[in-house]
PASEBA-1860 file (N, C-alpha, C; in nm, 3 decimals):
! residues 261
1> XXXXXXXX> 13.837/-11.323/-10.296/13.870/-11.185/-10.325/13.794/-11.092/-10.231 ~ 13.652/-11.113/-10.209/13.606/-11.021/-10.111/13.637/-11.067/-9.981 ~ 13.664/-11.190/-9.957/13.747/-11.236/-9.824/13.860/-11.089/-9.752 ~ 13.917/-11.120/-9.911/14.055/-11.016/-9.869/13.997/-10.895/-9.852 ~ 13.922/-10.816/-9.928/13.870/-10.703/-9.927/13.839/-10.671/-9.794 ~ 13.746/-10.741/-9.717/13.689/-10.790/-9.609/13.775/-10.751/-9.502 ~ 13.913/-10.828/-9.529/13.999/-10.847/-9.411/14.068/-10.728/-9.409 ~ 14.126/-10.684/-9.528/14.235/-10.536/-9.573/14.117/-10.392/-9.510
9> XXXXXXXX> 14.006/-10.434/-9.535/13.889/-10.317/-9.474/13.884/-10.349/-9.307 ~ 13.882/-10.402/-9.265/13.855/-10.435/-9.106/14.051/-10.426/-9.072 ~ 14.097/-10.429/-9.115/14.254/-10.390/-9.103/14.261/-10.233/-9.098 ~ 14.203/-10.199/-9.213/14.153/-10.025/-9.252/14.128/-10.009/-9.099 ~ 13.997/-10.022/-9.078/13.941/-9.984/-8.955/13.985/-9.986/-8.821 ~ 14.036/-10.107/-8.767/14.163/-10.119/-8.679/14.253/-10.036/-8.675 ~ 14.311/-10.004/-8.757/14.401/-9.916/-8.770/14.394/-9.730/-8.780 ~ 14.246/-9.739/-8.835/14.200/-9.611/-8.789/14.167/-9.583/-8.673
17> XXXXXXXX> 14.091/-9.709/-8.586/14.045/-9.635/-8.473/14.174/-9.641/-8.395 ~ 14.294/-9.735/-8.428/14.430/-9.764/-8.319/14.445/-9.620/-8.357 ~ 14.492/-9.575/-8.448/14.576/-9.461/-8.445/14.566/-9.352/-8.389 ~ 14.443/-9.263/-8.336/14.451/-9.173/-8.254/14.490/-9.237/-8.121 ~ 14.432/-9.326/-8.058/14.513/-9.387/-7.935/14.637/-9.369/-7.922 ~ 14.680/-9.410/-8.024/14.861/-9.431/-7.999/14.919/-9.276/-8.029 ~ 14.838/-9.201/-8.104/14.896/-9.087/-8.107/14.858/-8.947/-7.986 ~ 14.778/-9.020/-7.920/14.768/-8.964/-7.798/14.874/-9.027/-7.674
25> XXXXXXXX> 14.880/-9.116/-7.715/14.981/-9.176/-7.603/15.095/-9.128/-7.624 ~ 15.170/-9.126/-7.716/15.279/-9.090/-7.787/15.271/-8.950/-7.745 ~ 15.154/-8.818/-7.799/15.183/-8.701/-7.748/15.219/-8.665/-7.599 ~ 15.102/-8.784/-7.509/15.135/-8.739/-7.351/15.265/-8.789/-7.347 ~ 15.323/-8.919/-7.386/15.449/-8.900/-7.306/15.492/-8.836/-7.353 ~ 15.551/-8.785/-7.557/15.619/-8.684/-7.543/15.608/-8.532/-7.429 ~ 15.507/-8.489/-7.424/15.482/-8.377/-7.364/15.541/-8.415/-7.182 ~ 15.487/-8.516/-7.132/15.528/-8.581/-7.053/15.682/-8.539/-7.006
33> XXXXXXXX> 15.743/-8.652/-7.125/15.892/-8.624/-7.106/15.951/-8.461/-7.155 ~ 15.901/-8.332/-7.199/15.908/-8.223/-7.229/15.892/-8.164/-7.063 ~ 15.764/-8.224/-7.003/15.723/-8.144/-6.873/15.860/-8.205/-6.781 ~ 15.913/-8.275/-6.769/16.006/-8.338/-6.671/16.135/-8.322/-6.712 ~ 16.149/-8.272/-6.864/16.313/-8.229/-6.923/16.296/-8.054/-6.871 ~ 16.184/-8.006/-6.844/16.200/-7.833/-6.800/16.212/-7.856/-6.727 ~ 16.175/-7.960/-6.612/16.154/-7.965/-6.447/16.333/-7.934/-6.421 ~ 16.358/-8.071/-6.480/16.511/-8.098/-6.468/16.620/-8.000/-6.554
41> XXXXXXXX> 16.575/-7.916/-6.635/16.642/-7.823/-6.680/16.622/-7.693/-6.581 ~ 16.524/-7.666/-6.476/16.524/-7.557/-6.413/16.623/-7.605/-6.246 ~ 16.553/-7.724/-6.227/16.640/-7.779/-6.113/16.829/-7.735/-6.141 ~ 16.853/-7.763/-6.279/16.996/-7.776/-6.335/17.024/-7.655/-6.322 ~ 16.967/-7.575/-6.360/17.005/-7.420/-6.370/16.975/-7.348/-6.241 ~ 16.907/-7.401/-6.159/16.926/-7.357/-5.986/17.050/-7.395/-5.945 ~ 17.078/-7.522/-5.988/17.142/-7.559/-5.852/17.286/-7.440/-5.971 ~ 17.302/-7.488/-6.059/17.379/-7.370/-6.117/17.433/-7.245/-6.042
49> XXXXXXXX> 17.324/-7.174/-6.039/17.341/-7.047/-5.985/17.358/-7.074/-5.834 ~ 17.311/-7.139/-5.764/17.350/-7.173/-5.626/17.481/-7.134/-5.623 ~ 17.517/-7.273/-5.718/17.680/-7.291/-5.652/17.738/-7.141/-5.695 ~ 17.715/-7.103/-5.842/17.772/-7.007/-5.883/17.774/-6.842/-5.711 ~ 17.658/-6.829/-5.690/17.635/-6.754/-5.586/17.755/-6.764/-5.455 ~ 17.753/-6.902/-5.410/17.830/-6.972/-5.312/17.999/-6.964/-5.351 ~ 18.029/-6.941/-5.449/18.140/-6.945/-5.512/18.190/-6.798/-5.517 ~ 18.086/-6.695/-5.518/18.123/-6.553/-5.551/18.146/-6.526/-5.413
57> XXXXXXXX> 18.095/-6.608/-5.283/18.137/-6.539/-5.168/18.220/-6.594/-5.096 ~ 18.249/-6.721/-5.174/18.376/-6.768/-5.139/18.537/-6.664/-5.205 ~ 18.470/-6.615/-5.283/18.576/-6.526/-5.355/18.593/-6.432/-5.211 ~ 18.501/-6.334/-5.235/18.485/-6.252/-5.112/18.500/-6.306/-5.024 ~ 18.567/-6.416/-4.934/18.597/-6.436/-4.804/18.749/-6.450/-4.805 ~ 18.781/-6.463/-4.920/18.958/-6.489/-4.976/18.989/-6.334/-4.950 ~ 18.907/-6.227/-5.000/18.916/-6.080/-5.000/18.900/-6.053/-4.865 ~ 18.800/-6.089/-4.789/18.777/-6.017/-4.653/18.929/-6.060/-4.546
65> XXXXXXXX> 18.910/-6.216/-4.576/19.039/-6.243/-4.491/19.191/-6.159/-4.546 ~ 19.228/-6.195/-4.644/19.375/-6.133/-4.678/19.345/-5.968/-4.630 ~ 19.227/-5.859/-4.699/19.257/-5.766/-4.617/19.261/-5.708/-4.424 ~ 19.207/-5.819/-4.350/19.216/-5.820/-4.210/19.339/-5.840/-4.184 ~ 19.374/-5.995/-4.244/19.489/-5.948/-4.204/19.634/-5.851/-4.198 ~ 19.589/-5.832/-4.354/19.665/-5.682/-4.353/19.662/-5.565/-4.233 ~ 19.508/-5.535/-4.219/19.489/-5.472/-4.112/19.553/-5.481/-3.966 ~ 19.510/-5.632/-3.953/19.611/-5.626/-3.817/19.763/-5.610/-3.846
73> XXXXXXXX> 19.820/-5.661/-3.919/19.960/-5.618/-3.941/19.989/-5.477/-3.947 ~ 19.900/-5.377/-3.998/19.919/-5.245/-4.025/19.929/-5.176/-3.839 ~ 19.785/-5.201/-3.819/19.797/-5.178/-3.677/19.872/-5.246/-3.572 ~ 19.923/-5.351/-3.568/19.988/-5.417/-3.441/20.122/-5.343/-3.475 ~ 20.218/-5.301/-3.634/20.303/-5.215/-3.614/20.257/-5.126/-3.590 ~ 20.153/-5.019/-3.569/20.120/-4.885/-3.560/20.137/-4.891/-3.384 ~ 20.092/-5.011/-3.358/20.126/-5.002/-3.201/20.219/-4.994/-3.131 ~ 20.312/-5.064/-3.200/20.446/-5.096/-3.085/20.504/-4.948/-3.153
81> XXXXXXXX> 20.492/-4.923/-3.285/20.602/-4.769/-3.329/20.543/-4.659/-3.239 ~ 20.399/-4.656/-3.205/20.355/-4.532/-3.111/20.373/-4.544/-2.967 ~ 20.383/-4.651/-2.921/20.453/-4.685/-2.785/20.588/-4.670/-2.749 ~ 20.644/-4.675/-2.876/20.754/-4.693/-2.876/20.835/-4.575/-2.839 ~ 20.752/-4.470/-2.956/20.786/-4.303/-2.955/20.734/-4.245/-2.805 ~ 20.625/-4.282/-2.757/20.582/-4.275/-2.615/20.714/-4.305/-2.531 ~ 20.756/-4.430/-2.531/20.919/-4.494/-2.470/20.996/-4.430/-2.437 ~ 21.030/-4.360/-2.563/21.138/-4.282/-2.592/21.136/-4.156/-2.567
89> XXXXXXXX> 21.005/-4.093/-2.545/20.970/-3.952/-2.474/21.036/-3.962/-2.327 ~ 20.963/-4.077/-2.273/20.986/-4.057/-2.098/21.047/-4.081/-2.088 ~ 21.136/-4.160/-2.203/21.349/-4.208/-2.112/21.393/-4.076/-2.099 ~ 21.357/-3.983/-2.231/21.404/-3.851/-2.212/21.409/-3.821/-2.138 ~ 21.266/-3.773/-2.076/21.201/-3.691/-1.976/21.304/-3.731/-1.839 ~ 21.295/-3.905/-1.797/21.317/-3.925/-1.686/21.465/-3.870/-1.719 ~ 21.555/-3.896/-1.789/21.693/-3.864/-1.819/21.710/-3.704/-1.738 ~ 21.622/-3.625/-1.804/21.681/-3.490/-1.809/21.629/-3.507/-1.639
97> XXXXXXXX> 21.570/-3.559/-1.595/21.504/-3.509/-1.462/21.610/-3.562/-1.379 ~ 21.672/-3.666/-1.415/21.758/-3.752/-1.284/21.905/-3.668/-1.356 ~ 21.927/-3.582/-1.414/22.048/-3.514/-1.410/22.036/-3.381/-1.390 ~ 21.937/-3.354/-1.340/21.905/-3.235/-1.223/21.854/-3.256/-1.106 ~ 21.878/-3.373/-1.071/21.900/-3.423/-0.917/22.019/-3.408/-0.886 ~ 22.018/-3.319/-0.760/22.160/-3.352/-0.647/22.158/-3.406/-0.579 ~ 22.280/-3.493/-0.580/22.311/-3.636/-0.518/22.331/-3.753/-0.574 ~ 22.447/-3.832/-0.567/22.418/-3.974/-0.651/22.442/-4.051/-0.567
105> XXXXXXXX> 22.383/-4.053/-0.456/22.416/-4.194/-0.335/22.292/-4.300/-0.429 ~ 22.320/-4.397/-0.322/22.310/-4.527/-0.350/22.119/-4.501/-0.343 ~ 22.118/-4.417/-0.253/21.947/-4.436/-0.220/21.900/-4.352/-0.332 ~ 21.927/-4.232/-0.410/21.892/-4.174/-0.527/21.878/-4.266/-0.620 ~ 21.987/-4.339/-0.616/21.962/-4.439/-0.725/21.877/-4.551/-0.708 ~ 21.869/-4.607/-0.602/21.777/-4.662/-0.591/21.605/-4.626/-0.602 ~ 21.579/-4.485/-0.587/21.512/-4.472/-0.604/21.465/-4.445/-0.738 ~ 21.545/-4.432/-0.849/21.531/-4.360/-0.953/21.508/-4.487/-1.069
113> XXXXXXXX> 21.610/-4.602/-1.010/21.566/-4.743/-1.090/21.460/-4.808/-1.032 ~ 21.378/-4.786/-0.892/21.264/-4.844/-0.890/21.120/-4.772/-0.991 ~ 21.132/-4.615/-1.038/21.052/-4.584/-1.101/21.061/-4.604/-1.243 ~ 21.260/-4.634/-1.290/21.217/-4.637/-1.447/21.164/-4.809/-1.446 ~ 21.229/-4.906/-1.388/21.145/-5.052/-1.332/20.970/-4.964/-1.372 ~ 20.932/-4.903/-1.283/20.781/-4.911/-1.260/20.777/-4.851/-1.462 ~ 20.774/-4.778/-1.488/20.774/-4.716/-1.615/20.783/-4.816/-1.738 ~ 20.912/-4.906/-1.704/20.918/-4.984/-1.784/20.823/-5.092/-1.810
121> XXXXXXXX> 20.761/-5.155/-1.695/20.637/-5.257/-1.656/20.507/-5.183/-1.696 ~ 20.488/-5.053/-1.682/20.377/-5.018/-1.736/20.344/-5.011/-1.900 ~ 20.457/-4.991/-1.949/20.469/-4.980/-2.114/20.450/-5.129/-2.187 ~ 20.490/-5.205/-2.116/20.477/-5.346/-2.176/20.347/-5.385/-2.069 ~ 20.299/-5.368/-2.026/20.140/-5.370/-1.967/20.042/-5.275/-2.051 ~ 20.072/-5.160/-2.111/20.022/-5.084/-2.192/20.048/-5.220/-2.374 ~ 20.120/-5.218/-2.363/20.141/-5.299/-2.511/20.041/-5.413/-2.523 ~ 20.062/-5.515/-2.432/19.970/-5.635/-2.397/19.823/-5.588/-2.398
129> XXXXXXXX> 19.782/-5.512/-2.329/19.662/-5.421/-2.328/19.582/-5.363/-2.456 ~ 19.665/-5.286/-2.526/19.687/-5.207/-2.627/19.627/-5.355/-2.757 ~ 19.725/-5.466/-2.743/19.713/-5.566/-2.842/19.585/-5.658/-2.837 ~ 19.600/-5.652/-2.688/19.418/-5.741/-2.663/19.337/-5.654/-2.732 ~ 19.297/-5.535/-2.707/19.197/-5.482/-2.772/19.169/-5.462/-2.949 ~ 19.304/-5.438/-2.968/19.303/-5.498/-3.137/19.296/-5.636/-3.175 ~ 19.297/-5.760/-3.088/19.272/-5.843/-3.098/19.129/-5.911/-3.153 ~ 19.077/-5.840/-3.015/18.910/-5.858/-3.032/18.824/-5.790/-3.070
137> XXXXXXXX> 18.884/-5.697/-3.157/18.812/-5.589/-3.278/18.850/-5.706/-3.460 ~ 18.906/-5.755/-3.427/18.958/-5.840/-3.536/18.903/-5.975/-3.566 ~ 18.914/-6.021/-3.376/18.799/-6.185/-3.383/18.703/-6.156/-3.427 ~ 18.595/-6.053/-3.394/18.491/-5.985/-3.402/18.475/-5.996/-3.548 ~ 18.537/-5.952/-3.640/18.555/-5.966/-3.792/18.570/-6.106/-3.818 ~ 18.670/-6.190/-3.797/18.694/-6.337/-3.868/18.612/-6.400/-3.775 ~ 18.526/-6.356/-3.725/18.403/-6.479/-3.655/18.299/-6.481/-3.771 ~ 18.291/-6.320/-3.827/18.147/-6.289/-3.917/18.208/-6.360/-4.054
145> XXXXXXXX> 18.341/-6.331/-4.095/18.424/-6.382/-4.181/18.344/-6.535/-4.181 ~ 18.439/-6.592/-4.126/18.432/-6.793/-4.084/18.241/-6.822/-4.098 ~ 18.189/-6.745/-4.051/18.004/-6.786/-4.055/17.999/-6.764/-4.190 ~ 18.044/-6.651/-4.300/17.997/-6.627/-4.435/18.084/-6.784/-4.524 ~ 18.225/-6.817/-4.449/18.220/-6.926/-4.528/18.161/-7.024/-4.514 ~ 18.099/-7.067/-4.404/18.056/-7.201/-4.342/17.934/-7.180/-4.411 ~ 17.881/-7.127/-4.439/17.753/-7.132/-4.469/17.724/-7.111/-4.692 ~ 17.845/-7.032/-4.681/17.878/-7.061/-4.845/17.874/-7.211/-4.889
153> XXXXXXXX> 17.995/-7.279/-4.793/18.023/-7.439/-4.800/17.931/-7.495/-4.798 ~ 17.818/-7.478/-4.719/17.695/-7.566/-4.664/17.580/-7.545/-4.825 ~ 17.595/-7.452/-4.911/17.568/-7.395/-4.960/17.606/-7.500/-5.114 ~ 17.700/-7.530/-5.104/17.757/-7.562/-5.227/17.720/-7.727/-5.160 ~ 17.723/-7.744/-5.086/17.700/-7.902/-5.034/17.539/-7.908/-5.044 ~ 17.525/-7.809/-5.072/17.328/-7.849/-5.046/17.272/-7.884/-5.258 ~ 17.397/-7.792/-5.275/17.394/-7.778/-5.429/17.391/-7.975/-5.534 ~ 17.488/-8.011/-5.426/17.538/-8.130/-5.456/17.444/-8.248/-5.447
161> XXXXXXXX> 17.386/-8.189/-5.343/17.282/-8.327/-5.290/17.162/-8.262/-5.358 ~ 17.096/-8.150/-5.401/16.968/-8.138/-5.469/17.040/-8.206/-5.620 ~ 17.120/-8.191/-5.635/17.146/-8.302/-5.799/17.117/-8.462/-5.763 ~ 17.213/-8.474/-5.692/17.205/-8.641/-5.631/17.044/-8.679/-5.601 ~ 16.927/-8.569/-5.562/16.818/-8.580/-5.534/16.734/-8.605/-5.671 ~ 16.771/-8.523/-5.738/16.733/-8.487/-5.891/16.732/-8.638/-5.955 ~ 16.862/-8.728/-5.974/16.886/-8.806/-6.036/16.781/-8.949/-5.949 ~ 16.768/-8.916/-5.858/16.709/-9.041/-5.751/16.558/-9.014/-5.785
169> XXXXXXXX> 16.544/-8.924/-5.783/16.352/-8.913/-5.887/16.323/-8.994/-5.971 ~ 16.406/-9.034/-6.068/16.397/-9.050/-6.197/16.442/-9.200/-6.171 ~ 16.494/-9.265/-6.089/16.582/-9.305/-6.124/16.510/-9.428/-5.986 ~ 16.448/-9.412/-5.885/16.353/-9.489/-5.809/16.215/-9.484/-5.845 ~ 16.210/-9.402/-5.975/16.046/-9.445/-5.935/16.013/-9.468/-6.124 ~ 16.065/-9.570/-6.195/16.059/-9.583/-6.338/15.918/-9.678/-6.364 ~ 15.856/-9.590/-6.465/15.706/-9.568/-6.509/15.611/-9.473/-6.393 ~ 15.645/-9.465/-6.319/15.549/-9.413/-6.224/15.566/-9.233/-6.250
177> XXXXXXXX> 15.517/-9.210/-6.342/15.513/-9.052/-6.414/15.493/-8.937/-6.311 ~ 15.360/-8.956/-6.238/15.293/-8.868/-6.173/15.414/-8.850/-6.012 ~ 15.468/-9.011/-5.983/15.578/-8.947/-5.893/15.679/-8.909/-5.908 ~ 15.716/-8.923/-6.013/15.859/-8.891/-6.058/15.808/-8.677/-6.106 ~ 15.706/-8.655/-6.120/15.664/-8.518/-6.147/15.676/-8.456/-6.000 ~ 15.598/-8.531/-5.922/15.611/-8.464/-5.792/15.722/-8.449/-5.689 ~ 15.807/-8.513/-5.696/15.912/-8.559/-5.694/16.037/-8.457/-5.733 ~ 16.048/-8.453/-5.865/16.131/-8.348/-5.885/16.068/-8.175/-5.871
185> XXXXXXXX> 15.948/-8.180/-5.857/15.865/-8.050/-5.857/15.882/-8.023/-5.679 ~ 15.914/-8.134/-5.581/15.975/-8.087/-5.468/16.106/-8.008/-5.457 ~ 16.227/-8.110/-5.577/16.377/-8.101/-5.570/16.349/-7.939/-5.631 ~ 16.276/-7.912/-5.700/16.282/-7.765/-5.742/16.283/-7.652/-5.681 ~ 16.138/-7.710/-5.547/16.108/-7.591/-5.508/16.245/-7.584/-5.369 ~ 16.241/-7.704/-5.324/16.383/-7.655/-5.239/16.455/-7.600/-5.283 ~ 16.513/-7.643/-5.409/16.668/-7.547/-5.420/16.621/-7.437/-5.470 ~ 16.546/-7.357/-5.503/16.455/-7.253/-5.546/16.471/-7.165/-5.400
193> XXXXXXXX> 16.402/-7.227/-5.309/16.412/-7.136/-5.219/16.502/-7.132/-5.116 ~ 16.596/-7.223/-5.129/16.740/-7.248/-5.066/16.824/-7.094/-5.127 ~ 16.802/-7.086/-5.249/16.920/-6.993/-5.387/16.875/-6.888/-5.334 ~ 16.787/-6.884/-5.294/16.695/-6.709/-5.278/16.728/-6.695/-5.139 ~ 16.745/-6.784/-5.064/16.776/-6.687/-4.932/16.903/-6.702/-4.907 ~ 17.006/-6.802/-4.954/17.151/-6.772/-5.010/17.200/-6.612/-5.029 ~ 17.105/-6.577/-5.151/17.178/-6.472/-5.205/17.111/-6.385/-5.118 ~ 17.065/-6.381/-5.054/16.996/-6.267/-4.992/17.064/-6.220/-4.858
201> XXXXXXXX> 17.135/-6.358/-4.782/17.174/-6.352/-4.654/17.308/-6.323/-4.648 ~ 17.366/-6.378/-4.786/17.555/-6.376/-4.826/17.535/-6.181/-4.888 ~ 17.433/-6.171/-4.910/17.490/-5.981/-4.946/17.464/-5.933/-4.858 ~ 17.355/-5.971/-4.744/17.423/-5.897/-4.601/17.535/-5.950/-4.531 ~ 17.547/-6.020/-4.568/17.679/-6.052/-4.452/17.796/-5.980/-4.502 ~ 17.816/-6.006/-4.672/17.917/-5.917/-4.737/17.900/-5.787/-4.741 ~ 17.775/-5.741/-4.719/17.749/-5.537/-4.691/17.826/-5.521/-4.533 ~ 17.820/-5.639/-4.451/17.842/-5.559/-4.331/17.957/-5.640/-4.326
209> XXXXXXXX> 18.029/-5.717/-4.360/18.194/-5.725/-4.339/18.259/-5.573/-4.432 ~ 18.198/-5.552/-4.569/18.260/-5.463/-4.631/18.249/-5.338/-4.506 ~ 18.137/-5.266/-4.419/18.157/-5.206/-4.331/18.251/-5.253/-4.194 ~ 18.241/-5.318/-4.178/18.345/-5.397/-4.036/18.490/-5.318/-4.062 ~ 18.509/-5.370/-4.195/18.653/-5.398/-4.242/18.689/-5.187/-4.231 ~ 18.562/-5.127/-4.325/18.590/-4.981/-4.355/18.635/-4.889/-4.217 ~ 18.531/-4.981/-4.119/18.547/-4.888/-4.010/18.717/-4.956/-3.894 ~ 18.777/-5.014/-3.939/18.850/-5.133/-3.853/18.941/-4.996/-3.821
217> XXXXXXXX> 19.003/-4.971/-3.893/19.081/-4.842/-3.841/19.072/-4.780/-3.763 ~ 18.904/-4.711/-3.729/18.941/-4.595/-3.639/18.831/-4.678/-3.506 ~ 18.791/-4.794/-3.526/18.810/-4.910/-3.410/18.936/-4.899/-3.352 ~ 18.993/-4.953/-3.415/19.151/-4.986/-3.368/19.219/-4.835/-3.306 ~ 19.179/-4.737/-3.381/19.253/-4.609/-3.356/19.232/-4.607/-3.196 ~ 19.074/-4.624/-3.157/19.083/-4.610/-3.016/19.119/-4.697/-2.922 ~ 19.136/-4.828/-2.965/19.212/-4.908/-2.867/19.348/-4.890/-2.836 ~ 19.407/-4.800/-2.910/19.532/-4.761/-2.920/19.559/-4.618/-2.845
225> XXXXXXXX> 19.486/-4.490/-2.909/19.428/-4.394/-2.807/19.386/-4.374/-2.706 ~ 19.306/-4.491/-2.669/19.244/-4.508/-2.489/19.368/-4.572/-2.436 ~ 19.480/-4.658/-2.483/19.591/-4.713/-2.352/19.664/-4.605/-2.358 ~ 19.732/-4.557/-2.482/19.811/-4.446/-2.481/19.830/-4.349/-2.372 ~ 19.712/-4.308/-2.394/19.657/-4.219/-2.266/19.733/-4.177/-2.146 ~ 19.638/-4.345/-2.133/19.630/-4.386/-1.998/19.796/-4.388/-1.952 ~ 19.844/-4.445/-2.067/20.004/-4.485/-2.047/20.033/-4.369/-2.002 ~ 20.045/-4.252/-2.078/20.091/-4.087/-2.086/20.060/-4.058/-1.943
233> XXXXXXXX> 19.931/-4.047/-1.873/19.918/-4.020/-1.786/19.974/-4.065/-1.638 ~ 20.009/-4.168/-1.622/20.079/-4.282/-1.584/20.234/-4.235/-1.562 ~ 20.260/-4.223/-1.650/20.386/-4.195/-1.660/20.473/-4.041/-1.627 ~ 20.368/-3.941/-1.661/20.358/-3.831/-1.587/20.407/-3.838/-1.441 ~ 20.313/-3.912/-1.393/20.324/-3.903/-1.254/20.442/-3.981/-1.193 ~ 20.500/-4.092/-1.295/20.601/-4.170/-1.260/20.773/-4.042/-1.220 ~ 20.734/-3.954/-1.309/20.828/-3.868/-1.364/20.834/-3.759/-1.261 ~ 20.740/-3.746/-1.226/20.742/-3.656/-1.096/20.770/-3.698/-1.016
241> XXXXXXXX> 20.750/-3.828/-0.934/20.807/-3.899/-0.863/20.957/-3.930/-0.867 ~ 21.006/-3.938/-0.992/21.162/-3.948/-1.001/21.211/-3.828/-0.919 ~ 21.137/-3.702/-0.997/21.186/-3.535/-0.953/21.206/-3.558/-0.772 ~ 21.133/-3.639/-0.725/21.177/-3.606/-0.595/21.240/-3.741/-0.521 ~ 21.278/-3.796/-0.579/21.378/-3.948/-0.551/21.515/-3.839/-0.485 ~ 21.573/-3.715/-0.522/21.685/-3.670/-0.443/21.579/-3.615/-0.312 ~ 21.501/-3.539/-0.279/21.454/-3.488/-0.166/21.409/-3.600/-0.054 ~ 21.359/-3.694/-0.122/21.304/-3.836/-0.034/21.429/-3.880/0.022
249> XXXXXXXX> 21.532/-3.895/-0.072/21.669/-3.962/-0.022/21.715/-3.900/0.115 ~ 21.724/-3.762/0.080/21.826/-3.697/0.205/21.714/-3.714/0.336 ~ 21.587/-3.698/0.271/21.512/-3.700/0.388/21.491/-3.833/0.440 ~ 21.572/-3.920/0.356/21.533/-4.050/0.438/21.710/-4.136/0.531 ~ 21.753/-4.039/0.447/21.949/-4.015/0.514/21.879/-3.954/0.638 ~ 21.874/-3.851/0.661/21.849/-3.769/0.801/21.777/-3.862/0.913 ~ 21.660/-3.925/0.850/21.576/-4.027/0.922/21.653/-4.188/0.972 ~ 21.745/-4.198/0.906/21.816/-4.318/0.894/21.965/-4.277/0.979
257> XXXXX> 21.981/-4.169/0.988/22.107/-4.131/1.060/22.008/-4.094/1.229 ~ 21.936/-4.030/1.229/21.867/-3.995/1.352/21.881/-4.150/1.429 ~ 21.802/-4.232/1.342/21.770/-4.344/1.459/21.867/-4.434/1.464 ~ 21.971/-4.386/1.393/22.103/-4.498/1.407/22.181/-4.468/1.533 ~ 22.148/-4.279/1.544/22.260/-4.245/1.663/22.149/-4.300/1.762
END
């Protein structure tokens, strides 16, 4: 009987001194596995917002593109209809001028279709001209465009692999606590400071496409205004030149009859 007593008391005791042990062990790993379920709950909720971030400027690049191209459509018709009305001024012009010429020999006319020829080549040299320059007011835009997506994409791909990183912590280094802490306390701080200069670099890029785009108009206005011009001016002088296609003629009849006799 005191055998047992004996044994059930030294059982007592065993078991008293086991039990804080084990309930320290038990607390670190719980706490343990608490410190590495926040790790991996903040990692989760980065890469979260990453993508979420990467996704909002993927929205906005669906927006920047569809309205450019609107733009150029708006302007490439604004071009050919104001060239057009330009066109249609100097057929006038030359019209009324070559039916107040006297004379309709062969050399009037010849002279009068080598300038609307020249007139005509300048307007579709003005157009080509006119279109390059709205061209590369536009690349200029879908270059900054194409960098805000490439880098959204790269963005959402970086999202992908800090998870895939996340899970490989845990998942190469089992019992080894202290690396599996350090480990994901890396995967953190990358995508931590990946998210932060994400959002920081995608709202400038989207502040200054939203300006690109505001100002594209009166960009464009002057690529359109500076050929115009030039066209107008051009053509002026083409027109005056018609005005004297009858005086050149006779004077070149007189010159052409002189050295014939």
């Amino acid at each position: 009987m005191r055998i047992c007593l004996i044994f059930l008391f030294a059982v007592g005791v065993c078991f008293t001194l086991a039990t804080p042990t084990e309930e320290h062990s038990l607390i670190r790993q719980r706490r343990q596995v608490e410190v590495f379920g926040n790790i991996r709950k903040l990692i989760e909720d980065l890469i979260t917002n990453l993508r979420a971030a990467a996704n909002d400027a993927l929205e906005a690049v669906k927006t920047f593109e569809y309205g450019l191209v609107e733009q150029a459509k708006l302007v490439r018709e604004k071009i050919i209809e104001d060239l057009q009305k330009l066109s249609d001024r100097v057929t006038q012009t030359i019209q009324g001028v070559v039916d107040k010429i006297t004379g309709s020999g062969a050399a009037v006319k010849e002279c009068v279709d080598s300038h609307r020829n020249d007139a005509a080549a300048l307007f579709n040299d003005t157009l080509a001209k006119t279109m390059d320059c709205a061209d590369e007011r536009i690349a200029e835009i879908s270059i900054q465009i194409q960098n805000l997506k490439n880098y959204s994409e790269e963005a959402l791909a970086f999202a992908d692999t800090a998870l895939i990183d996340m899970q490989k912590c845990i998942n190469d280094n089992p019992g080894k606590i202290f690396d599996v802490g350090a480990c994901l306390g890396s995967v953190a701080f990358k995508t931590e400071a990946r998210g932060a200069v994400f959002v920081a670099q995608s709202a400038i890029s989207i502040a200054r496409l939203n300006l690109a785009l505001a100002i594209v108009p009166a960009a464009l206005e002057v690529c359109v205004g500076t050929h115009l011009v030039s066209a107008g001016l051009v053509t002026t002088k083409i027109v005056m030149e018609i005005g004297s296609c009858s005086a050149s003629s006779v004077f070149n009849n007189i010159i052409g009859n002189t050295v014939n006799y």
